[in-house]
C-alpha positions in Angstrom: 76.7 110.2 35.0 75.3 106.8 35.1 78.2 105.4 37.4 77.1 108.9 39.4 73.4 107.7 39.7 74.3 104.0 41.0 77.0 105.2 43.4 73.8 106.8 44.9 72.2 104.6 46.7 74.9 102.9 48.0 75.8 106.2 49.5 72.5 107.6 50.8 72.3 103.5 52.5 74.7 103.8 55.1 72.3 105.5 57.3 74.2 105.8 60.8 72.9 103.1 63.7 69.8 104.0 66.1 71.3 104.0 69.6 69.5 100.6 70.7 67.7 101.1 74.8 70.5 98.7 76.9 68.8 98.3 80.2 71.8 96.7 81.6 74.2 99.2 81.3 71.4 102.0 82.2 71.1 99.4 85.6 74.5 99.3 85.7 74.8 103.1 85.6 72.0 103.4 88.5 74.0 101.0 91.0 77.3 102.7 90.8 75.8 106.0 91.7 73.6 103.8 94.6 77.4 103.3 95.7 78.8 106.3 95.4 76.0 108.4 97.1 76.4 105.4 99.7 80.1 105.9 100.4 79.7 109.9 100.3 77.1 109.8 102.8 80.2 109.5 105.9 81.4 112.8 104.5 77.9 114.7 104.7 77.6 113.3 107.9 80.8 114.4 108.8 80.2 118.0 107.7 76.6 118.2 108.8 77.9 117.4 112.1 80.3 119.6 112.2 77.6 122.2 112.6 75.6 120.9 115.1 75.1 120.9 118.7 76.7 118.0 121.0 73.4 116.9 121.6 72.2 117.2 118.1 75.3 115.0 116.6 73.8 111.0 117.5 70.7 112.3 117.5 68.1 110.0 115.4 66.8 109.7 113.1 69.5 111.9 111.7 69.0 115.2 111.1 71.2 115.8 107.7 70.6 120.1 108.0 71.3 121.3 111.4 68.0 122.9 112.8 70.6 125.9 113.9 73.5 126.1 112.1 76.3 126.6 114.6 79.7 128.1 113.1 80.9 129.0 116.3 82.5 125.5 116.4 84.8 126.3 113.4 85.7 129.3 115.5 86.1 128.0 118.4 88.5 125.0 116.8 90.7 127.4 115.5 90.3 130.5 118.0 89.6 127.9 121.1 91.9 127.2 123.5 94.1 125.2 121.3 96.3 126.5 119.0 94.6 124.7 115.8 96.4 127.5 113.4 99.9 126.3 114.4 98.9 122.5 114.4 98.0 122.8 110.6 101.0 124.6 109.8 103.4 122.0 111.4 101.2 119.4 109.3 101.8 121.3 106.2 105.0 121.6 107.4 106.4 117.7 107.4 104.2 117.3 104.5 105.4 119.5 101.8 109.1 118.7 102.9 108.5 115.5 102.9 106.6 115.1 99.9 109.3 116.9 97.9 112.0 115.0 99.2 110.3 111.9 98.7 110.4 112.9 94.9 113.3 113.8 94.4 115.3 110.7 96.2 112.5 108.6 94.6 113.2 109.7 90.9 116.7 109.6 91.5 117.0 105.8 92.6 114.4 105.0 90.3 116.4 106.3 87.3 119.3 104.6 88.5 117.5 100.8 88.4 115.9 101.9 85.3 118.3 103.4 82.7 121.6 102.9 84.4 123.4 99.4 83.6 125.5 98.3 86.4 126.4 94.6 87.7 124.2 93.8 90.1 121.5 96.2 89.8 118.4 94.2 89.5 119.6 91.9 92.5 120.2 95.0 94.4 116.1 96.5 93.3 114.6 93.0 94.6 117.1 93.4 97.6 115.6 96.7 98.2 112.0 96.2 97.7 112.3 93.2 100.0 112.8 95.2 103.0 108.7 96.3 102.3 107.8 92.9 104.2 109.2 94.8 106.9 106.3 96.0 109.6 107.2 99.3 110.2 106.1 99.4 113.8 109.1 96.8 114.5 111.5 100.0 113.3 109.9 102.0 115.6 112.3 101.4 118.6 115.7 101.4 116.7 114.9 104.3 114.9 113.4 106.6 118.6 116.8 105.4 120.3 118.6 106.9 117.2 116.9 109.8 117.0 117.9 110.6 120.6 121.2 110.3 120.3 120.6 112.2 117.0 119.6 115.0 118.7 116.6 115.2 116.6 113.7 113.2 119.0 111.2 115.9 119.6 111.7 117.7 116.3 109.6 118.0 113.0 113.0 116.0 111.5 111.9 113.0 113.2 108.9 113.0 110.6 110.1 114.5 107.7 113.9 112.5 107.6 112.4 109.0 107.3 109.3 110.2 105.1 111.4 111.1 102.9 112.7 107.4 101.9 109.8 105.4 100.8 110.2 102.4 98.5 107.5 102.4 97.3 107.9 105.7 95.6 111.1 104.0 94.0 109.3 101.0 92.5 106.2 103.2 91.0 108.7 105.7 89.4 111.2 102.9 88.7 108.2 100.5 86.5 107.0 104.3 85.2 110.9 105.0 83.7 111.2 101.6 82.3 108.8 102.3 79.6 110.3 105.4 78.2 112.3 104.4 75.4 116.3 103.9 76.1 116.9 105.7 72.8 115.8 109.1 74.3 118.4 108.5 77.3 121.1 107.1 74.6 120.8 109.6 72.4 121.2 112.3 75.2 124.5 110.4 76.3 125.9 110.3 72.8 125.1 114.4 72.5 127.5 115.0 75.5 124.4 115.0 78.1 125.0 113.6 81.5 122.9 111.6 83.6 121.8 114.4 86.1 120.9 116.6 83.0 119.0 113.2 81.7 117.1 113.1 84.5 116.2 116.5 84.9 115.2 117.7 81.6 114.1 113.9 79.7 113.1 111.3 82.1 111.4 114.3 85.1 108.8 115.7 82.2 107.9 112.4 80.8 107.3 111.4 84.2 104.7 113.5 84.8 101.3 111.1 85.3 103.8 109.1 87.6 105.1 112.0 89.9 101.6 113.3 90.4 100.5 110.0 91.4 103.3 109.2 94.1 102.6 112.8 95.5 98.8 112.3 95.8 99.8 109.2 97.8 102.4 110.4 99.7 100.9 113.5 100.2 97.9 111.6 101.7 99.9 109.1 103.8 102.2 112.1 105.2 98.5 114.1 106.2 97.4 111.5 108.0 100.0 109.9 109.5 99.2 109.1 113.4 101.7 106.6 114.8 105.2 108.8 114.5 104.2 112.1 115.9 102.7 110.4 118.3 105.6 108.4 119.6 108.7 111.3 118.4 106.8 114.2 119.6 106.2 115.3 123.5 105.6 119.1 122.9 101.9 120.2 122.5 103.0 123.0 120.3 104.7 121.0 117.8 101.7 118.2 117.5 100.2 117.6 113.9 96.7 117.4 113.4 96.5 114.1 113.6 97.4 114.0 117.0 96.2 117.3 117.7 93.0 116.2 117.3 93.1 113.9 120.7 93.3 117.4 122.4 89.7 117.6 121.9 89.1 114.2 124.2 89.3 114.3 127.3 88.6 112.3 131.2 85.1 113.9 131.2 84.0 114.4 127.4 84.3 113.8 123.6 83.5 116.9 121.9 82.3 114.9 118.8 81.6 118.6 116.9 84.7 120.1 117.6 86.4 117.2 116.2 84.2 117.1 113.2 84.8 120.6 112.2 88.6 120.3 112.7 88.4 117.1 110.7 86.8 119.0 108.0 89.4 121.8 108.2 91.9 119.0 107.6 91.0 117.6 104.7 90.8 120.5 102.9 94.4 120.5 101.6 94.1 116.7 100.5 90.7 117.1 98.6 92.5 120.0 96.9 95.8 118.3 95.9 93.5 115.4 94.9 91.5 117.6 92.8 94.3 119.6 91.1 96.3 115.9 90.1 93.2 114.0 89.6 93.9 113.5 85.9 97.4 112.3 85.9 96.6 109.9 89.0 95.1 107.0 87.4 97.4 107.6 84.0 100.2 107.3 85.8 98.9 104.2 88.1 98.3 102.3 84.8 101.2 103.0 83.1 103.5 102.2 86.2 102.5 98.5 85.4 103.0 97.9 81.8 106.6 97.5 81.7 108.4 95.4 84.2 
């Protein structure tokens, strides 16, 4: 009883810790929001404009709610007299093949510098991730006067073939693999597994975080992509919306609302892959790096 009574006030002292006023971090807190209202404010522009007049759009000081909401320029982007509806589809189009091709070529060669053991394999990674100093725009010729004799200039194949080799989806999947243990892979090997069913059913799950990642980027890089279609492509029916939206300029006039309405249209598919992978990207950014 008496070793009941002392151990009493020991207990009842450990009274949890007042949460102290920090004025830093509170100041801290405030500035980041200041920047991120700051680099939101485009996008609200962007949107509000999208709904305005042409003579409403640089008009100042700005007006961020349209005095007359006009939704006739969403219609008339995608009812007008271009064929918006067939532009987005060929974007999601090259983008979705692309995308999945780019995973699947990218795991691939990235398992193979990662868990295979072969003479010459880490020369043969630095060898490959040299070729990144490379400007693309130097491979621009070569790779139109192969696509002619190809047969493929002109064709959605001009996009998705090359997008779907990137090496830099082989070095973020590659850094990812090397840190899942070798015993997982070894012990797979000695139950009779071979390396495709490795790949697809050990390393493909655990690289989750890192898959997600390399298709937000990709997915966003493919979307916007400007330069290609506009050098493979000639047909207007065939354009992405990219280059699609240039249809909207012309000798006499920019239609800045049109273009801001379609540009709000398109990024509707990236703020929703974003959205739905947000919380693997970073994961898997961090963990690419921890292993070398």
């Amino acid at each position: 009883m008496g070793q009941l009574l002392t151990a009493l006030p020991a207990a009842s002292s450990k009274v949890p810790p007042r949460k102290t006023f920090e004025p830093v971090k509170i100041l801290l807190t405030l500035f980041a929001l200041g920047i991120g209202l700051f680099m939101v404010m485009p996008l609200v522009w962007m949107i509000s404009a999208s709904l305005k007049s042409e003579v409403e759009v640089f008009q100042y000081p700005i007006r961020w709610i349209p005095e007359t909401i006009r939704w006739s320029n969403y219609q008339e982007v995608w009812a007008g007299m271009y064929p918006f509806g067939i532009f987005y589809l060929n974007s999601l189009k090259v983008t979705i093949i692309s995308v999945t091709g780019l995973l699947i070529t990218s795991s691939l060669a990235a398992y193979s510098f990662a868990k295979l053991d072969y003479p010459g394999r880490d020369f043969l990674f630095v060898a490959y991730l040299s070729t990144m100093m490379i400007p693309p725009q130097v491979l621009l010729v070569p790779r139109f006067i192969l696509f002619r004799q190809f047969g493929i200039l002109n064709t959605h194949w001009a996009l998705i073939l090359p997008g779907i080799f990137i090496i830099f989806g082989v070095f973020l999947l590659r850094q990812f693999f090397s840190t899942i243990p070798n015993e997982l892979s070894e012990s797979a090997l000695i139950d009779g597994a071979s390396h495709l069913t490795i790949w697809s059913r050990i390393i493909m799950p655990l690289a989750k975080p890192a898959l997600v990642s390399l298709l937000i980027v990709s997915f966003v890089w493919r979307w916007n992509d400007y330069e290609e279609p506009l050098i493979f492509l000639n047909t207007k029916e065939l354009f992405t919306i990219p280059v699609a939206m240039t249809l909207f300029i012309d000798e006499f006039e920019t239609r800045y609302s049109l273009i801001m309405a379609a540009t709000v249209s398109a990024i509707l598919p990236v703020l929703v892959v974003f959205l739905a992978g947000q919380r693997f990207f970073v994961q898997g950014v961090v963990t690419s790096g921890l292993k070398g």
